[in-house]
C-alpha positions as CSV (number, residue, x, y, z in Angstrom):
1,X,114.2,48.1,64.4
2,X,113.0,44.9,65.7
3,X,110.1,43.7,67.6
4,X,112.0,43.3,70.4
5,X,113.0,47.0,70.8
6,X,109.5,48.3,69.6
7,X,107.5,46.5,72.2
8,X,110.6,48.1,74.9
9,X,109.6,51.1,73.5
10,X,106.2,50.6,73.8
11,X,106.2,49.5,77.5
12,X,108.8,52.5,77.8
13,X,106.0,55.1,77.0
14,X,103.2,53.7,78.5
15,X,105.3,53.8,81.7
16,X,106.1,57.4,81.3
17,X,102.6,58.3,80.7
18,X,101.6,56.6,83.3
19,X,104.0,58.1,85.8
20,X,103.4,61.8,84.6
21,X,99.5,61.2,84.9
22,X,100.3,59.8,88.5
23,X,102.2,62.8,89.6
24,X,99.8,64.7,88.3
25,X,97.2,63.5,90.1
26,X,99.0,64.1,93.6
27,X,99.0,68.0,93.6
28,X,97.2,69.1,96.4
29,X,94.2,70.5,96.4
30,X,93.8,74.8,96.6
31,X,92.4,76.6,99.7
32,X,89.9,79.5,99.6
33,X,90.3,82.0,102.4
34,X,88.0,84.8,103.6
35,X,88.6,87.6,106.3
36,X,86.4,87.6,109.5
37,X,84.5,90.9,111.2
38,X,85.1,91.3,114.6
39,X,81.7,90.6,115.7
40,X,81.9,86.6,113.8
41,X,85.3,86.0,114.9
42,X,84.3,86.9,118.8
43,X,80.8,85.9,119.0
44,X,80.0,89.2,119.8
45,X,76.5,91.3,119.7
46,X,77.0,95.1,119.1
47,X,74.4,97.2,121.6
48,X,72.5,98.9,119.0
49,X,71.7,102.7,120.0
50,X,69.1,104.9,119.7
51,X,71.1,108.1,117.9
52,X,70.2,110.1,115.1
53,X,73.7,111.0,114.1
54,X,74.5,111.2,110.3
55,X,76.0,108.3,108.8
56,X,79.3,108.4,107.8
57,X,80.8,106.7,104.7
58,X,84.0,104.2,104.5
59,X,85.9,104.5,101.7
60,X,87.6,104.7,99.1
61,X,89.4,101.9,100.7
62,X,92.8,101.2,98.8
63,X,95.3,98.4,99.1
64,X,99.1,97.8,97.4
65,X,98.8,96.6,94.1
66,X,101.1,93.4,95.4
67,X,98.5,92.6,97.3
68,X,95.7,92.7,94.8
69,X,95.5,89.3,93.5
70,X,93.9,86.0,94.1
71,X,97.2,84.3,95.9
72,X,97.4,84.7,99.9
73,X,101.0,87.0,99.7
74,X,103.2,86.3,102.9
75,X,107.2,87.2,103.1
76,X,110.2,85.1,103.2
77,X,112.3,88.2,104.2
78,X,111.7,92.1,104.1
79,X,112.5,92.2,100.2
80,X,111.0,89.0,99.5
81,X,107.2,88.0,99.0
82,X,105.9,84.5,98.6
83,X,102.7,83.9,96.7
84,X,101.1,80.8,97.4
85,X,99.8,78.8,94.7
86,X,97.7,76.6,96.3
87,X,96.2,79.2,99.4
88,X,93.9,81.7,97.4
89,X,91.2,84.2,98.5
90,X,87.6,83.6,98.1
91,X,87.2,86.7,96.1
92,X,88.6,90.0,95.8
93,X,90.7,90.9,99.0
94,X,90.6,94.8,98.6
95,X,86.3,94.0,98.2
96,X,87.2,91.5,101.3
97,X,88.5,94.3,102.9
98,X,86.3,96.8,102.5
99,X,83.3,94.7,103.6
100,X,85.5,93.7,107.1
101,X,86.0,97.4,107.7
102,X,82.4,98.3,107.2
103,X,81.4,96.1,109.1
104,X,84.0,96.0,111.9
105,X,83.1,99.9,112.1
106,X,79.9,99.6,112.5
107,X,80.2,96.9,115.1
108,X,82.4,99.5,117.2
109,X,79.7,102.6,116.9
110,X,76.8,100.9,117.0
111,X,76.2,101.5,120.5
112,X,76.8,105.2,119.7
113,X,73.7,105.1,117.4
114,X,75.8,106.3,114.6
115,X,75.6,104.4,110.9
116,X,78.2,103.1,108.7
117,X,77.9,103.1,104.9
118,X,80.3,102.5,102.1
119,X,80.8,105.0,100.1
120,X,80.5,105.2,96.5
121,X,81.4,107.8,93.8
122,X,78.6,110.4,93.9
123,X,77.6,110.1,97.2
124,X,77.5,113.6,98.3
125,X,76.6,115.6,101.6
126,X,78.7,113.0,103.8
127,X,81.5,113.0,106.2
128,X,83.7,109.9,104.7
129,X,86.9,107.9,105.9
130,X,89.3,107.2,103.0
131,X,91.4,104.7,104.0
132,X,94.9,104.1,102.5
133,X,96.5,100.5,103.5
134,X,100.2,100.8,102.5
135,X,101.2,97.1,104.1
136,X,98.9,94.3,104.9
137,X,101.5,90.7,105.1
138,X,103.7,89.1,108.0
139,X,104.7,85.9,107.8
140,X,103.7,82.3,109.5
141,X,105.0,82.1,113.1
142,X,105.5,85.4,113.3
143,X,103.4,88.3,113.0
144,X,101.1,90.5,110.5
145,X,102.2,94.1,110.0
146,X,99.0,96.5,108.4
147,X,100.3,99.8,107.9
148,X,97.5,102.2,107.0
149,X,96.8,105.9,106.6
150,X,93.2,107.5,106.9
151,X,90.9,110.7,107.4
152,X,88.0,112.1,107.8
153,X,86.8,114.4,105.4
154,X,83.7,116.8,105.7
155,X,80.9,117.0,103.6
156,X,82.6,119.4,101.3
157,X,84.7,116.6,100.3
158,X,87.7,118.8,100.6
159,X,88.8,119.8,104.3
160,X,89.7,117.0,106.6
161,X,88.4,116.7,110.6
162,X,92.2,115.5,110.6
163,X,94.6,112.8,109.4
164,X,96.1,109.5,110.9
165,X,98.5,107.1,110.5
166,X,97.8,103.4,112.2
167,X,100.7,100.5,112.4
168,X,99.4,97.7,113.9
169,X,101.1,94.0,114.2
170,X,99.7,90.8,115.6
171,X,101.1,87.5,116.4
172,X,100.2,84.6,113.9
173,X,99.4,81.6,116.1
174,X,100.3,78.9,114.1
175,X,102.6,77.9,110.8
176,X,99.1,77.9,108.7
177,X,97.4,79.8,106.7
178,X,94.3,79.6,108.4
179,X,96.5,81.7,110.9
180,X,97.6,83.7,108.8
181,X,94.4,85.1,108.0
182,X,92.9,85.0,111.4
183,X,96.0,87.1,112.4
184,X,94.9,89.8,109.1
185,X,91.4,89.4,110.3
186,X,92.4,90.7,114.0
187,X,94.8,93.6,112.7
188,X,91.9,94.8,110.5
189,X,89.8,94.7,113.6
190,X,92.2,96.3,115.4
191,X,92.8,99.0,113.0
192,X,88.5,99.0,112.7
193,X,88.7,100.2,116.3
194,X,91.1,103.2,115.9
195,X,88.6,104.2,113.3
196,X,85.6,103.9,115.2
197,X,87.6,106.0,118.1
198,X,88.5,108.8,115.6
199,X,84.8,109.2,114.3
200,X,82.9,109.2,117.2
201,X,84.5,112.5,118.8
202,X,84.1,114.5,115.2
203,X,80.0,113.0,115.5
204,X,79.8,114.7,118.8
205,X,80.6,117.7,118.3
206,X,78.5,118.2,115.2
């Protein structure tokens, strides 16, 4: 081989090298995402009341194993999820999800002077609300579908006030994903409120 072709080569190499490092350097940066309480997203201040009523505990709070991982999940079809690679969550969404709840909750019954508190294995001596999301996506442009099943249990742990089902789908304003997880946000509030509604009779009558 020649000097001629070495140096080609040469000049070759350090022109792939510097392409790849180029293209590298154009990927675009990732996206952390959080979900927002009713109260933040609304600018709202609960009326806190003066009741005495037993607190009740959210939770276990469960959601699809598809679900539980650090990429924002939307779908291309009915069959078909997309996981974005650059549009993450801040954290855990089923912790994310739990927090919203609790504190969408107690946002919605604070007027009612009754208090909200996670619950956690041991806890005993408490009505609780399990809370069962089956579907939590939608996609941009469209809409979010969170499909959910809950209770309320007495402080026995074992029979139930009653048992619910909630579906609940709201429009996503925008091609984003920034809208898309306004759009979860709101459903979670939504479904937050059918909660609330469900509690506060079985409170009463106690």
């Amino acid at each position: 081989m020649n000097k001629t072709m070495s140096f080609g080569f040469l000049v070759l190499g350090i022109f792939i090298v510097a392409f790849v490092v180029s293209g590298c350097g154009t990927s675009p940066a990732a996206k952390f995402y959080i979900l927002t309480p009713v109260a933040q997203h609304k600018q709202e201040k609960a009326v806190i009341g003066t009741g005495s009523a037993s607190p009740i505990a959210i939770g276990p709070v469960e959601i699809p194993e598809y679900l539980d991982r650090s990429e924002i999940v939307t779908r291309a079809d009915q069959n078909q999820l997309i996981l974005s690679e650059f549009n993450l969550w801040g954290g855990s969404l089923k912790t994310d999800v739990n927090r919203v709840l609790i504190e969408n909750v107690s946002h919605f019954l604070a007027a009612d002077g009754i208090p909200i508190v996670t619950w956690k294995l041991g806890i005993t001596d408490v009505q609780r609300v399990p809370i069962q999301i089956v579907r939590f996506d939608g996609t941009p442009n469209d809409s979010i579908l969170l499909k959910a099943r809950w209770a309320v249990i007495e402080k026995d742990g074992k029979n139930f006030e009653f048992v619910r089902e909630s579906s609940i789908t709201v429009s996503v304003k925008g091609g984003n994903y920034n809208s898309v997880v306004a759009a979860m946000s709101e459903a979670l509030g939504e479904l937050s409120k059918e909660i609330a509604s469900g509690i506060k009779p079985v409170v009463k009558k106690k």
